[in-house]
N, C-alpha and C positions, 0 to 999 in steps of 0.2 A: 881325049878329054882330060879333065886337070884330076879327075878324082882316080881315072886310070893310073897316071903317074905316081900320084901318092903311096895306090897300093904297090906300086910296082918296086918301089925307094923303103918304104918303110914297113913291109909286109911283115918284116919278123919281130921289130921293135914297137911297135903298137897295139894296142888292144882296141878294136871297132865295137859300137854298138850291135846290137843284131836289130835287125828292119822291125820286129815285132817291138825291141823296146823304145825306137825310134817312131813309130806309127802310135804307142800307148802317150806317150810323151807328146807328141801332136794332138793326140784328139784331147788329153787331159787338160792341156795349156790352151788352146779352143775354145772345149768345155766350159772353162772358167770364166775365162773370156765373156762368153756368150751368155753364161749365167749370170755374172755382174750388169750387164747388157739391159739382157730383160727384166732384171727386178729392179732396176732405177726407172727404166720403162714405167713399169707398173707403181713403183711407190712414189716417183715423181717428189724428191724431198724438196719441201719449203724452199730451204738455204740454195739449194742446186735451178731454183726453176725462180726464184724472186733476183738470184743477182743473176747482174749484167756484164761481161767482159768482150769488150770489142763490139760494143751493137745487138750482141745475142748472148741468149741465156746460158750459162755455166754448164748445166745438163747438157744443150746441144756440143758445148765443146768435150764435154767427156765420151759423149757419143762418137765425133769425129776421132778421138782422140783414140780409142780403142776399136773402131771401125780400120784407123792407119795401123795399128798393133796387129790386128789380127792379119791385115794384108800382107806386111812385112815378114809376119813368120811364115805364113804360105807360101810367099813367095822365097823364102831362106829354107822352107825344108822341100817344099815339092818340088819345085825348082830347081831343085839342089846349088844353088847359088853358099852353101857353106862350103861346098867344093871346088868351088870357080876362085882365080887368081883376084886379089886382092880388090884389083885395076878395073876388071870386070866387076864385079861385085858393087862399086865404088859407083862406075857411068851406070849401072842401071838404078840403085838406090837411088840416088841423087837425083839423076833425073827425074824417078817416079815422086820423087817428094818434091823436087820444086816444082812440075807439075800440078800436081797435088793440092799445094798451098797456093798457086798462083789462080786454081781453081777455083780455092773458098773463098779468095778474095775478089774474084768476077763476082761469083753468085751472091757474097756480099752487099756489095756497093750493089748490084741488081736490085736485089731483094730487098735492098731499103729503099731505092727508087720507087718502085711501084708500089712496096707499101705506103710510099709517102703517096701518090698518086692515086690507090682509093681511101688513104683518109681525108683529103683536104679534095676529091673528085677533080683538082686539075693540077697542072703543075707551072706556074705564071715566071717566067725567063724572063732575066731582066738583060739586059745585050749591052 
């Protein structure tokens, strides 16, 4: 494994975290995370739920937006993808994000189709 090598090469000139302050560090960055989360949830501000960017409201992209935050550090500390070669690190990010985005833009365009389909109950093609 590539985090083997490192200790292996650099065991006397570095100084490592210790797992406790690396596990405090994860749950606090989470934490916060998760606590920004829920009280936009609950407080639902005017300015964040009246505008529009991309077809949907500004709240929901803050949601997605810190929904992709928190995945990315989970998958960079449990993972251990901070220890994995650059290259590695690189093809899975990537992928998972253009994934990701090419997702929201399925459920997008979806999700305004059918909304449009039960507001007007049909949807009349012109060919």
């Amino acid at each position: 494994m590539a985090h083997e090598h490192k200790l292996a090469i650099f065991k006397g000139s570095l100084k490592f975290k210790s797992n406790i302050q690396k596990i405090w560090g994860v749950f606090i960055l989470l934490s916060i995370v998760t606590v920004v989360e829920v009280a936009l949830g609950i407080v639902k501000p005017e300015f964040l739920t009246g505008t529009k960017f991309l077809a949907m409201k500004l709240l929901n992209w803050i949601f997605i937006i810190l929904t992709l935050v928190k995945a990315y550090y989970i998958t960079w500390d449990f993972m251990h993808m901070r220890d994995e070669k650059s290259s590695l690190r690189r093809a899975v990010i990537w992928t998972a994000v253009f994934l990701i985005c090419y997702l929201v833009l399925i459920l997008l365009i979806e999700g305004d189709y059918i909304y449009e389909v039960y507001r007007n109950n049909y949807i009349k093609f012109n060919f």
